[in-house]
NULUMTOR-896283 format. One line per field, with one value per residue (C-alpha): residue number from 1; residue in one letter; x, z, y. Coordinates in Angstrom, 2 decimals, padded with zeros to 5 digits. Layout:
lovo = NUM,...
sefi = A,...
u = X,...
w = Z,...
v = Y,...
//
This chain:
lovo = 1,2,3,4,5,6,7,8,9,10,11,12,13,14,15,16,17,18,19,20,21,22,23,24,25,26,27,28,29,30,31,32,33,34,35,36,37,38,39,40,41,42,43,44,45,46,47,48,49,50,51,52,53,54,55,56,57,58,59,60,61,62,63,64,65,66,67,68,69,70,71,72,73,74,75,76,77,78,79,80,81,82,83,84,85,86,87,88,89,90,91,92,93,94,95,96,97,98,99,100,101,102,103,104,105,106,107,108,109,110,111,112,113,114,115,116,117,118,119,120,121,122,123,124,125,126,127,128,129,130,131,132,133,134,135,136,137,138,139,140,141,142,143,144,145,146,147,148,149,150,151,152,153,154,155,156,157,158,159,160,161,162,163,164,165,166,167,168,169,170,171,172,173,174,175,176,177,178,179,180,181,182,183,184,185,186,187,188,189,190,191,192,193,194,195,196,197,198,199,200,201,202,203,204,205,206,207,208,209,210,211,212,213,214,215,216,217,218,219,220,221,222,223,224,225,226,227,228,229,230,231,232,233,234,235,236,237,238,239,240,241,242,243,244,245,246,247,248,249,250,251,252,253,254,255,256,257,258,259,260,261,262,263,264,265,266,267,268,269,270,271,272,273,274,275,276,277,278,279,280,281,282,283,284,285,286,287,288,289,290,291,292,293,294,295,296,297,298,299,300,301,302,303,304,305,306,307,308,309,310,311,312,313,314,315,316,317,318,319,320,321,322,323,324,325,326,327,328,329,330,331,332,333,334,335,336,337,338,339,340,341,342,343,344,345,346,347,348,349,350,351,352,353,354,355,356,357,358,359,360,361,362,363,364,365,366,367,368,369,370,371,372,373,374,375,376,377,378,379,380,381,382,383,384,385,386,387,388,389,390,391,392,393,394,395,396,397,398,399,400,401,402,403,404,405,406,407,408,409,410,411,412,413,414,415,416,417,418,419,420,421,422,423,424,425,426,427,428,429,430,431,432,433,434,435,436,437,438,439,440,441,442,443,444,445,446,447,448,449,450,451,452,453,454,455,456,457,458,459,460,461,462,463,464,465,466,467,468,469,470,471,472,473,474,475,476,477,478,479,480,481,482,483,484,485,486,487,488,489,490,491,492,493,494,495,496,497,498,499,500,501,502,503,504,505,506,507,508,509,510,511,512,513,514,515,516,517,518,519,520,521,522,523,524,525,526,527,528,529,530,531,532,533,534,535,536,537,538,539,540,541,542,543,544,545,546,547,548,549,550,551,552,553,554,555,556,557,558,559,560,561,562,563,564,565,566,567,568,569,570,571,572,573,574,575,576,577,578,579,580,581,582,583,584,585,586,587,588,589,590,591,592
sefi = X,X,X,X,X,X,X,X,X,X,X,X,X,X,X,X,X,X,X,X,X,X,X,X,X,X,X,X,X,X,X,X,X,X,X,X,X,X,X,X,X,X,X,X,X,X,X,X,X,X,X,X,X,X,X,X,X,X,X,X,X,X,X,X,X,X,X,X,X,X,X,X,X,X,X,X,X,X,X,X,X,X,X,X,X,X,X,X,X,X,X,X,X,X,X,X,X,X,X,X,X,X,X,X,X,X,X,X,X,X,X,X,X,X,X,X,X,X,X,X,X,X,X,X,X,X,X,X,X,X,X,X,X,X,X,X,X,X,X,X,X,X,X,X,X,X,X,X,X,X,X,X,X,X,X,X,X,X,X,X,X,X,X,X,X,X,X,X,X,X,X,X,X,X,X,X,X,X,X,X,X,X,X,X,X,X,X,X,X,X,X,X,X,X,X,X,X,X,X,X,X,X,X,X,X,X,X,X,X,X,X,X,X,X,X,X,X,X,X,X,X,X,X,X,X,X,X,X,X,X,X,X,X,X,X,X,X,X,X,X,X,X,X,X,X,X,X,X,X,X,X,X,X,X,X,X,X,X,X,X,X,X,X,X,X,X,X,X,X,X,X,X,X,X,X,X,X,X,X,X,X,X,X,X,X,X,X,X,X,X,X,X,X,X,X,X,X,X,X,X,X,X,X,X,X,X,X,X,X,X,X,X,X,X,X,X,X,X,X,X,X,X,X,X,X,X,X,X,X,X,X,X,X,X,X,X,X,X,X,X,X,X,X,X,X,X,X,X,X,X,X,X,X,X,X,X,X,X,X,X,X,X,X,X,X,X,X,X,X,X,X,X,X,X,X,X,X,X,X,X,X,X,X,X,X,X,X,X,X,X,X,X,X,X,X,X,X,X,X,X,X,X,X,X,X,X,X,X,X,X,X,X,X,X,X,X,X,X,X,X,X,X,X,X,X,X,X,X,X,X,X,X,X,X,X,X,X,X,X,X,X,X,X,X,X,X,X,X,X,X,X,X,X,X,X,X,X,X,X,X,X,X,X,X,X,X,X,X,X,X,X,X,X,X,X,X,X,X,X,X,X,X,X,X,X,X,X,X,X,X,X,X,X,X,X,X,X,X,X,X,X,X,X,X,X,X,X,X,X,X,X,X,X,X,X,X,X,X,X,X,X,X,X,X,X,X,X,X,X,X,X,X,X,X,X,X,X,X,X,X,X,X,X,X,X,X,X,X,X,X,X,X,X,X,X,X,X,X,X,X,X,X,X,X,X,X,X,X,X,X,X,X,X,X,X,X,X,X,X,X,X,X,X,X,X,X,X,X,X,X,X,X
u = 007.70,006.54,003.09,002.72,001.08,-002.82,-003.03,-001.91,001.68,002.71,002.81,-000.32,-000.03,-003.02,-004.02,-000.56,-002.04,-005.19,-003.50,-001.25,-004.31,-006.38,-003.85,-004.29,-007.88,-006.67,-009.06,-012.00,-011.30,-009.79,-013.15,-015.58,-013.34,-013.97,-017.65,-017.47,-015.91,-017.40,-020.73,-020.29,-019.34,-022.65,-023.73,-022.25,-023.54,-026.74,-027.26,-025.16,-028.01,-030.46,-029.54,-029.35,-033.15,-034.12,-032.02,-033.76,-036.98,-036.90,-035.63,-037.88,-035.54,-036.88,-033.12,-030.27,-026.45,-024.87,-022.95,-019.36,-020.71,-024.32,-027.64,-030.62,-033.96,-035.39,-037.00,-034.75,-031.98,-034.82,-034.59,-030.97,-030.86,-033.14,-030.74,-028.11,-030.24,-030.66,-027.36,-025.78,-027.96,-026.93,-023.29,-024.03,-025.60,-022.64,-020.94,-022.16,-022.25,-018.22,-018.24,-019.93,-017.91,-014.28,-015.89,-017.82,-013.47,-011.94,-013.63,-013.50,-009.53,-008.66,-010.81,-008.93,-005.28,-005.69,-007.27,-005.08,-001.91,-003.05,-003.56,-000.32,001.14,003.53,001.34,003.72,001.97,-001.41,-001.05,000.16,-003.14,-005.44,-009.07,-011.72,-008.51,-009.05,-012.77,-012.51,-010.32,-011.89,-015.30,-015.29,-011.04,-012.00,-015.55,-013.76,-011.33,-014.29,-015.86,-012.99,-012.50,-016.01,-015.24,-012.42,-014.60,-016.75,-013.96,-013.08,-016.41,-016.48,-013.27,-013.14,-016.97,-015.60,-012.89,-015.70,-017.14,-014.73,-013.26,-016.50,-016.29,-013.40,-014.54,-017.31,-015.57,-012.11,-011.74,-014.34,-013.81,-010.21,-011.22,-013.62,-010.78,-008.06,-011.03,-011.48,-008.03,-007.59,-010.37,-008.98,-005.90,-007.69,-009.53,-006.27,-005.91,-009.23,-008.32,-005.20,-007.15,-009.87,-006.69,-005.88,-009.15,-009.53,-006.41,-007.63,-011.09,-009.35,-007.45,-010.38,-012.17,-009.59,-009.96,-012.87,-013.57,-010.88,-012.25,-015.61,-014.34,-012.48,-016.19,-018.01,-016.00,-016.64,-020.32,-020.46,-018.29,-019.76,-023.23,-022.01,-020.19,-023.47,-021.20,-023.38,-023.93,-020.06,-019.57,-022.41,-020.10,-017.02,-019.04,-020.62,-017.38,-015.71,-018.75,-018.32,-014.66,-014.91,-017.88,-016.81,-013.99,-016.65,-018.25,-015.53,-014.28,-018.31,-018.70,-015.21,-016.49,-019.80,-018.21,-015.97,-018.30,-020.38,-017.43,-016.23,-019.59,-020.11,-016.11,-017.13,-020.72,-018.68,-016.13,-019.01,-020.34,-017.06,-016.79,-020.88,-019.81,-016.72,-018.66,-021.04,-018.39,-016.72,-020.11,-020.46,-023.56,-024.03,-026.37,-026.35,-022.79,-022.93,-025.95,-024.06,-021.11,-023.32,-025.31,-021.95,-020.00,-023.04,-023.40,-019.14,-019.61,-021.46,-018.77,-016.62,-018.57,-018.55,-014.70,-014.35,-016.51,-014.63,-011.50,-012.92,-014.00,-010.58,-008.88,-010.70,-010.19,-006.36,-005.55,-008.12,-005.59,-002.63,-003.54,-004.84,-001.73,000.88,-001.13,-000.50,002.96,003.41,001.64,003.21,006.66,005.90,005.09,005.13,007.45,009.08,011.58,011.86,012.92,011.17,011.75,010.98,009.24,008.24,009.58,012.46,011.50,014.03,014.99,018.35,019.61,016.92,015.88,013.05,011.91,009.10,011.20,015.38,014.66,012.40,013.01,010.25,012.65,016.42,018.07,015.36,016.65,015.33,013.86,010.42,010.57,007.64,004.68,005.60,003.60,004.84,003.41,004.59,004.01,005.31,004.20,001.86,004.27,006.60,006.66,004.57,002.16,005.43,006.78,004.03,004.18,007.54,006.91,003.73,006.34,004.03,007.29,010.89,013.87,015.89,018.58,019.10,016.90,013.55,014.28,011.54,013.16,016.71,015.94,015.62,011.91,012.42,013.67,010.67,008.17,004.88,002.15,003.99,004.41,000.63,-000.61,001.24,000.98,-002.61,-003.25,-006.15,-006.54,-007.42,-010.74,-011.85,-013.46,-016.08,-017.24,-020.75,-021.73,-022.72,-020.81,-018.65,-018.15,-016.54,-014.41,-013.15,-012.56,-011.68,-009.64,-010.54,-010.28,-011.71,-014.35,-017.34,-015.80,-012.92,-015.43,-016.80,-012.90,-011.80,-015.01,-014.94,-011.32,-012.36,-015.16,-017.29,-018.85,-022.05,-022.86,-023.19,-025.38,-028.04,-028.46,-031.15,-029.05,-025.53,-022.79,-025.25,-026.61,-026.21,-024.02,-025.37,-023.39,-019.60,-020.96,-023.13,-025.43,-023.06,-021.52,-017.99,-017.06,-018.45,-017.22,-013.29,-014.23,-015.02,-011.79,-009.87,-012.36,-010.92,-007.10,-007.37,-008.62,-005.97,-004.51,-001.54,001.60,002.03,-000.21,-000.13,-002.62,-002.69,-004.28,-007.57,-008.94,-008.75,-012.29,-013.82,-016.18,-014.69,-016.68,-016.01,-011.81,-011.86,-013.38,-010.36,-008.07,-009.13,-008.19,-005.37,-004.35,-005.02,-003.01,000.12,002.30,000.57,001.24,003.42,001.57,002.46,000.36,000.71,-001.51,-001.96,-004.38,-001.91,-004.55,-003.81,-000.28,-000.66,-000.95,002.76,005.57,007.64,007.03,009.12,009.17,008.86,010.50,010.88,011.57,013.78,014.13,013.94,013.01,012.55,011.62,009.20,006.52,008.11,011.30,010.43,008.42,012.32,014.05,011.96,010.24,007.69,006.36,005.89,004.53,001.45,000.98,000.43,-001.32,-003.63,-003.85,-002.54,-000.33,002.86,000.51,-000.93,-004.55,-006.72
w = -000.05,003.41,004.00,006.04,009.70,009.76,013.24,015.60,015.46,011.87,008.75,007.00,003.46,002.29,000.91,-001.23,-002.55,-003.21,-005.39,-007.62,-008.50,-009.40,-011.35,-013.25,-014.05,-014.22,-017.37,-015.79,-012.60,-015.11,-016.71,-012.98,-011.72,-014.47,-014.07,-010.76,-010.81,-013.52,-011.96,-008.31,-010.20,-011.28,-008.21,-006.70,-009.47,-008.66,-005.15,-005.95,-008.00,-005.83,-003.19,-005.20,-006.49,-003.08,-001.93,-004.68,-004.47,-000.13,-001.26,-003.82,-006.93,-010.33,-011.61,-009.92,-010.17,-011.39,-012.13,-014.44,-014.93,-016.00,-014.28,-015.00,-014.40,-011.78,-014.72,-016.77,-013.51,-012.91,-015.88,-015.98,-012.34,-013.95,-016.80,-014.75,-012.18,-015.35,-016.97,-013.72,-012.99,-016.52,-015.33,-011.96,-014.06,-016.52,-012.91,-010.97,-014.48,-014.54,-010.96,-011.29,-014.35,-012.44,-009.06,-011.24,-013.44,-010.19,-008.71,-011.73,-012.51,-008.64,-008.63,-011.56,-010.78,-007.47,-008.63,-011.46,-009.44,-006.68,-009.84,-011.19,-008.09,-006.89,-005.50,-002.15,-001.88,-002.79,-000.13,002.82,002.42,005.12,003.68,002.93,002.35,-000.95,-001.03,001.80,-000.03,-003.52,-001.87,001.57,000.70,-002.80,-001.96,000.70,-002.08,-004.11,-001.47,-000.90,-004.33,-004.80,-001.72,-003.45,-006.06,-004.09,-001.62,-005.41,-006.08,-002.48,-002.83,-006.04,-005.24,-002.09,-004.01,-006.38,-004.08,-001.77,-005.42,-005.56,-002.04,-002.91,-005.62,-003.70,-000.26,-000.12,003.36,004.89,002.84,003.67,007.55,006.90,004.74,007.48,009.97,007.98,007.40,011.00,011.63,009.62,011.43,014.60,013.49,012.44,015.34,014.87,011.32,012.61,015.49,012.64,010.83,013.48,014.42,010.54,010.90,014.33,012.08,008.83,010.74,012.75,009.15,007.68,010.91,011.18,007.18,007.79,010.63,009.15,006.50,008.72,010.67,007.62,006.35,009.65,009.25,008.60,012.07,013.55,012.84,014.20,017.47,018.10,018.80,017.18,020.02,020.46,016.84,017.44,020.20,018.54,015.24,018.27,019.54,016.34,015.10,018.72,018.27,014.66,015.31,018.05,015.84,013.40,015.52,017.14,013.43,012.58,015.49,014.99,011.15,011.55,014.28,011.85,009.87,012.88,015.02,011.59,010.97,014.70,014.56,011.03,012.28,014.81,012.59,010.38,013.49,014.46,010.66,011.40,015.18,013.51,010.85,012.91,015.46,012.34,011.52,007.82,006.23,002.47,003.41,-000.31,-000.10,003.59,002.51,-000.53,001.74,004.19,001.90,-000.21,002.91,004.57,001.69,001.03,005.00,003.54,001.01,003.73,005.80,002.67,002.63,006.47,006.14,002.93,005.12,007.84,005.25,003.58,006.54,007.47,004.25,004.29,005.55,003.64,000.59,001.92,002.55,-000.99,-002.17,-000.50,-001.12,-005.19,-004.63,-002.32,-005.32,-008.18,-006.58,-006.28,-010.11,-010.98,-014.04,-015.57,-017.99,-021.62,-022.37,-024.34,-023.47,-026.02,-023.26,-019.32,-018.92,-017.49,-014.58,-012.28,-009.03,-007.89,-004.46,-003.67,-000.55,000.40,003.61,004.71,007.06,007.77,011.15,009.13,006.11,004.56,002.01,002.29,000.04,-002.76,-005.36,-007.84,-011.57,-013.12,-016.98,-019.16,-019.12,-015.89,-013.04,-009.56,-005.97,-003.17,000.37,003.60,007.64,007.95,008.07,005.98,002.90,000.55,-000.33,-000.85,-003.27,-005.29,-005.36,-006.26,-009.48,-010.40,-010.51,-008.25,-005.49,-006.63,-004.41,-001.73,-002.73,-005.80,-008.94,-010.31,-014.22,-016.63,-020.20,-019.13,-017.46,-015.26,-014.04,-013.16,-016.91,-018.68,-020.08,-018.15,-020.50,-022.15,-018.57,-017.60,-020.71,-019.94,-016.79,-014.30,-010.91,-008.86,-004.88,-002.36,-002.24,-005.42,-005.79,-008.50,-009.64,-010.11,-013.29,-015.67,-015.94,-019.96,-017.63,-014.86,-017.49,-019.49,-016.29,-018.39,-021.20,-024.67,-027.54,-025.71,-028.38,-026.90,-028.19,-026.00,-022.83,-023.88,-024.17,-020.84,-019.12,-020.04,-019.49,-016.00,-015.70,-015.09,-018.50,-017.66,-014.61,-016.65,-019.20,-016.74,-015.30,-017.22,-019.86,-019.73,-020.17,-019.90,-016.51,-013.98,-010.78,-008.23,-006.12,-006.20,-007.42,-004.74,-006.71,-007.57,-004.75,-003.46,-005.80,-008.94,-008.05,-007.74,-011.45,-012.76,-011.05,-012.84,-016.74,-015.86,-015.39,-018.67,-021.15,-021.51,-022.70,-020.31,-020.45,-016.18,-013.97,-010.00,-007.78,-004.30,-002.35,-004.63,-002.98,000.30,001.30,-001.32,-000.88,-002.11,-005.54,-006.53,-005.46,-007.29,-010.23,-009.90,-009.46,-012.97,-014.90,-013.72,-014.37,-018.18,-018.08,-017.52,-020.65,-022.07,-019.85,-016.75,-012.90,-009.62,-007.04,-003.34,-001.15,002.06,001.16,000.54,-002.10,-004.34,-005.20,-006.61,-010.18,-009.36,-011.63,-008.59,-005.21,-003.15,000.54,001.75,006.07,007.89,004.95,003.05,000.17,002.88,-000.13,-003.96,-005.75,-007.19,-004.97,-004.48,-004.10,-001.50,000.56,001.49,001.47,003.30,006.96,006.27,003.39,005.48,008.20,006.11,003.99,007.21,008.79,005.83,006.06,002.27,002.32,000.51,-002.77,-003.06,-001.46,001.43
v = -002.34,-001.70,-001.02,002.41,001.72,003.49,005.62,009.01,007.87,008.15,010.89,011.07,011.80,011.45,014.73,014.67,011.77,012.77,015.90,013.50,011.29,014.37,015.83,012.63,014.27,017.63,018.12,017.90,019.88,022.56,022.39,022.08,025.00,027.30,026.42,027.13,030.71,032.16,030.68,031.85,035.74,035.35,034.96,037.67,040.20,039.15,039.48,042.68,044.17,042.62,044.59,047.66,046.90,046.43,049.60,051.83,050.73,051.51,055.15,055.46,055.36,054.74,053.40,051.27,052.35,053.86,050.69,051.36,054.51,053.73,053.52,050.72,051.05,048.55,046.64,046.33,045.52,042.69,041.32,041.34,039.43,037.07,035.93,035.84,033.23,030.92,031.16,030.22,027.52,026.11,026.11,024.51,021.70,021.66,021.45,018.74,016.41,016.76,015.90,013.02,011.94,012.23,010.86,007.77,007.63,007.74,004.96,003.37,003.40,002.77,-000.14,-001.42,-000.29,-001.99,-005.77,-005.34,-004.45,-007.64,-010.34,-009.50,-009.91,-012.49,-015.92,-015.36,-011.70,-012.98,-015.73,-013.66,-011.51,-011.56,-013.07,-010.12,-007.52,-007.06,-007.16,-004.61,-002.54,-002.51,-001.12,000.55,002.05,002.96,004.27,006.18,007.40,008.05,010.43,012.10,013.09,014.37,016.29,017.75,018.89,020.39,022.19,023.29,024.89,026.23,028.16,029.21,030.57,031.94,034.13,035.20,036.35,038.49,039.23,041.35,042.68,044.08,046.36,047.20,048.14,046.85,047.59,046.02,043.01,042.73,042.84,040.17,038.29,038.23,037.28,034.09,033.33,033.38,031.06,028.70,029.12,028.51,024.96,023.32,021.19,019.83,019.06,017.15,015.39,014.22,012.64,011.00,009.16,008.52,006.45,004.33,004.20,002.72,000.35,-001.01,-001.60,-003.75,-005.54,-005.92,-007.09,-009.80,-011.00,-011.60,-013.22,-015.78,-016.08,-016.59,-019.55,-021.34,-021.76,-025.54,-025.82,-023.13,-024.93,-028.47,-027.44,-025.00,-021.47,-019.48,-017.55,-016.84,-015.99,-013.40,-012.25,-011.81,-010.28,-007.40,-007.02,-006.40,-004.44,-002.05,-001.54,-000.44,002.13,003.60,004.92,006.07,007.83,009.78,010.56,011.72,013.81,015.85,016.35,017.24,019.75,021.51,023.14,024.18,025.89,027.28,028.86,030.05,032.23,033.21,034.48,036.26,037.42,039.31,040.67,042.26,044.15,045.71,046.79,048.77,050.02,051.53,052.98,054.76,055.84,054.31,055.67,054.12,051.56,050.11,049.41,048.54,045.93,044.30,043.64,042.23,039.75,038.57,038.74,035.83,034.56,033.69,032.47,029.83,028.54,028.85,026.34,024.08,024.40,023.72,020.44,019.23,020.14,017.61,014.96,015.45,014.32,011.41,010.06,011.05,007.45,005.19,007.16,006.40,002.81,001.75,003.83,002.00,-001.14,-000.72,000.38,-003.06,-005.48,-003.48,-004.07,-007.69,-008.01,-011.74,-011.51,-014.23,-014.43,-015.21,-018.50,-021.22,-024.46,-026.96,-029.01,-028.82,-032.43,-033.34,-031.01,-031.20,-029.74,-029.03,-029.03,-026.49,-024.83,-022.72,-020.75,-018.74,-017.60,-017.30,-019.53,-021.85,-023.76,-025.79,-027.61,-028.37,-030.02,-031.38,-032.95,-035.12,-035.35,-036.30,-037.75,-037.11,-039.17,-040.05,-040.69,-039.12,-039.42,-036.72,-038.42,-037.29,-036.44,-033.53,-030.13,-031.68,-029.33,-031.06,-028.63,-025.83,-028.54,-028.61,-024.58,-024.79,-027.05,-025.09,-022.04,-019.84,-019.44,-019.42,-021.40,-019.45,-021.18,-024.10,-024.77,-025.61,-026.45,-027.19,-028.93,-027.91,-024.48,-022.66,-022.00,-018.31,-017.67,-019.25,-016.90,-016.76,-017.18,-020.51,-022.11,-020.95,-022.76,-026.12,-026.72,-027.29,-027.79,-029.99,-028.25,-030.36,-028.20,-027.96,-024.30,-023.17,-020.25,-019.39,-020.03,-022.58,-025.87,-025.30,-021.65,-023.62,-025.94,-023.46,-020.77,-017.71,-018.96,-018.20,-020.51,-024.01,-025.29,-027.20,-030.37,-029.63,-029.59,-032.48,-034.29,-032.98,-034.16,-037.51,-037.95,-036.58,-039.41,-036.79,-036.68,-038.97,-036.58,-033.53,-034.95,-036.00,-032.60,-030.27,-028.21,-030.78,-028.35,-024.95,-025.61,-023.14,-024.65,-022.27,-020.46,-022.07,-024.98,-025.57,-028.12,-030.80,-033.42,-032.83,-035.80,-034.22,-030.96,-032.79,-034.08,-031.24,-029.61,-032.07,-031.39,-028.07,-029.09,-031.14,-029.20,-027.02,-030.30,-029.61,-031.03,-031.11,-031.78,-030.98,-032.48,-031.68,-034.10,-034.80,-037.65,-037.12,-035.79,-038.43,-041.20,-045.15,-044.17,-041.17,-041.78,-044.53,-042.54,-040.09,-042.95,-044.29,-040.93,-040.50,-044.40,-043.04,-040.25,-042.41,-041.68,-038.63,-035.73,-035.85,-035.96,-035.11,-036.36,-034.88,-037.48,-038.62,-041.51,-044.48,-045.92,-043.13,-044.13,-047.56,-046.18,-044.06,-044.81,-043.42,-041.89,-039.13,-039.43,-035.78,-035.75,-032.95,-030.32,-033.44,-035.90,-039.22,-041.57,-041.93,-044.71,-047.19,-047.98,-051.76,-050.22,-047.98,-050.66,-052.15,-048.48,-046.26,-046.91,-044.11,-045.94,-048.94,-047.36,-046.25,-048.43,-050.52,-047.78,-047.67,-051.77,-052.02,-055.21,-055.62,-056.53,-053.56,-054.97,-053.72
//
């Protein structure tokens, strides 16, 4: 699905949107705008017979009214305004707890629709992301989504008081109230372009965040070469620069919101004005009802302002809504679903004739085919560019072929049930990642049902067991941030403790030594040596030294099966595989 473009030149929707995902709540702003009505008539009946006190007490009245047919005394009218003060502070109350409960749910439910939506997603969708995107989106969008729901709430309360309250105008004086009604209306009408303009500068603004988020992110990963080639000073640069662009559009959005409410108030002032000037060229002479009017009719102007301000924070939020909308729509359409099938085994796994491309003009692989027994031990070599890396995604099952087959046990990859592939096969990155936590954390990485024991298996197959027992709490020591406390060698080792303990049955490794001092490579070189015969390996290397424990090796060229065949086979059949192996000064014997 194609994401909608953010800015001036296309539909914005967001306020549609915003309605569907209240009506999701519609409990809750049944219940804040029943508060909010029967609060702001409260209201209104105060003031009412607080003028009429005040009214009584100038023209030295003993009693107030008559009101539906009956007359209070100014006590006992007193004492009535008072209860009415505390009962409808008791629903405001009620009121801004439910609007903290749907704003606090909102937030809540977006937050998890979208991560949800993005891990479900296809590996090709997660992949094409821009870095920071989905950070960005689950806190400034869905904050932004946040706000603009609480704004809702309160445009709610501000309308539904501001109908109260000409509700009551209108039994006093319908007249006057009507004039002031239209006068309003037509303010409104006035202020739309600014409303549409806001929209619009939203859109730039939104735009300019996700920019500006992404960029950052690519910055920010930079800092060990940023540190070595001494650019700080340009980084700062780019950051200002990125930082400029993004708040100017802030600003311009700020400055047409926080003008909304102001012009509003200044036509509405106006407006008001207008109604007393006719009033007193007719020659209207009940000054109670002509003061009631007065104070509910200033007193509705300032729900009014509310609404024109939630109307300008509406529509600078219309866009952050449409973007995190179209964004779940895009991941939930790219659902990675598999099929059903369950294969008795993974191996033989088995590519036929398959092709795949990024692009139509591009291909990475043409024409792969070739199969991998079990227990066997398989090396991936090939020029940089050549599509080993997209092999390796093609056997982990994380892209399908554009054309041809990827079978696991007899078939077809696409048709095998998820959760059975997920919990036989593992994969080693060339960068081996942690999470911050403790090291058994960092083994097991989210899967239930790994005993210690198990930890304690994997990491010693790993060679990687005697490492974690001389730091302070073995398994239950805290790695720092990603791991930052162990060497890049015991941080591959552990990558691999966490590959094995799944006890998988296929195992993808992606380059694993090639960042690795002679020790800890040859460390890594050892376990895999003792995996030969118990669970099937791919290995996708560039270091030459890697291979000599490979049953068999594929020669990857230009997006194409060149070569496949025992490492002594290959040294007579393929001129890759003699070029580096020389280039790596490995003779014909296998020694350096």
């Amino acid at each position: 699905m194609r994401i909608l473009g953010i800015g001036p030149e296309r539909p914005i929707r967001g306020q549609s949107a915003l309605r569907s995902l209240v009506s999701e709540y519609k409990g809750q702003v049944a219940l804040l705008a029943s508060l909010s009505f029967i609060g702001a008539l409260l209201e209104a009946l105060f003031l009412f017979i607080l003028t009429g006190v005040a009214m009584a007490m100038v023209s030295g009245r003993s009693s107030v009214g008559p009101y539906v047919g009956h007359s209070l005394a100014i006590n006992s009218a007193l004492m009535f305004a008072a209860l009415l003060l505390l009962v409808r502070l008791g629903l405001n109350l009620a009121g801004v707890r439910t609007s903290a409960h749907l704003t606090a749910d909102v937030t809540r439910d977006q937050r998890r629709l979208l991560s949800h939506a993005y891990l479900n997603s296809t590996w090709a969708i997660q992949a094409a992301e821009p870095a920071g995107r989905l950070q960005e989106l689950l806190t400034s969008f869905v904050g932004r989504l946040s706000n603009a729901v609480s704004t809702l709430t309160g445009a709610v309360t501000a309308l539904l008081s501001l109908g109260a309250f000409l509700a009551t105008g209108l039994a006093i004086d319908a007249a006057s109230t009507a004039a002031v009604l239209v006068a309003l209306a037509l303010v409104g009408a006035v202020l739309s372009p600014v409303r549409r303009r806001i929209r619009d500068r939203a859109g730039e603004s939104a735009q300019a965040g996700l920019q500006f988020a992404n960029a950052v992110s690519e910055l920010g990963s930079l800092g060990q070469e940023m540190q070595t080639f001494g650019v700080q000073a340009p980084f700062g640069d780019r950051i200002d620069k990125l930082s400029n662009e993004t708040t100017a559009t802030q600003r311009r959005v700020q400055v047409l919101s926080g003008a909304l409410p102001l012009i509003y108030m200044t036509l509405a002032y106006g407006a008001v004005l207008v109604g007393v000037a006719v009033l007193a060229f007719v020659g209207f002479d009940d000054l109670a009802v002509l003061g009631a009017v007065i104070l509910l009719m200033l007193r509705s102007l300032s729900y009014g302002q509310q609404l024109a301000a939630a109307w300008g924070a509406l529509a600078s939020n219309a866009p952050f809504l449409d973007h995190v909308g179209d964004t779940i729509a895009r991941y939930q359409a790219a659902r990675a679903d598999g099929g059903q099938a369950i294969p008795a085994h993974v191996a033989p796994l088995e590519a036929h004739d398959v092709e795949f491309a990024y692009t139509a003009e591009r291909p990475a692989l043409t024409g792969v085919t070739f199969g991998i027994g079990a227990g066997e031990v398989v090396g991936v070599i090939g020029p940089s560019g050549a599509g080993k890396s997209t092999l390796a995604q093609l056997l982990l099952g994380l892209r399908s072929p554009t054309k041809g087959r990827m079978c696991v046990g007899g078939t077809d990859l696409r048709d095998v049930d998820r959760s059975w592939w997920s919990r036989r096969v593992s994969f080693v990155a060339q960068d081996a990642l942690l999470i911050t936590g403790t090291v058994s954390e960092n083994i097991r990485f989210f899967r239930d049902g790994i005993d210690d024991n198990a930890l304690r298996v994997a990491a010693r197959q790993a060679n990687v067991l005697s490492d974690i027992e001389s730091l302070p709490l073995g398994f239950d020591t805290h790695l720092g941030e990603r791991g930052s406390q162990l060497s890049g060698g015991q941080r591959q080792r552990l990558s691999i403790a966490r590959a094995l303990v799944g006890q998988p049955e296929l195992l993808v490794l992606d380059e694993p030594t090639s960042a690795l001092d002679g020790r800890s490579e040859a460390l890594i070189r050892t376990t895999l040596a003792q995996l030969r015969g118990q669970i099937t390996v791919v290995i996708i290397a560039h270091r030459m030294s890697t291979l000599d424990i490979c049953d068999r090796i594929l020669v990857i060229e230009g997006g194409r099966l060149s070569a496949l065949g025992t490492p002594k086979s290959l040294q007579e059949d393929s001129e890759f595989y003699r070029s580096a192996l020389a280039i790596a000064g490995i003779t014909h014997g296998g020694e350096t």
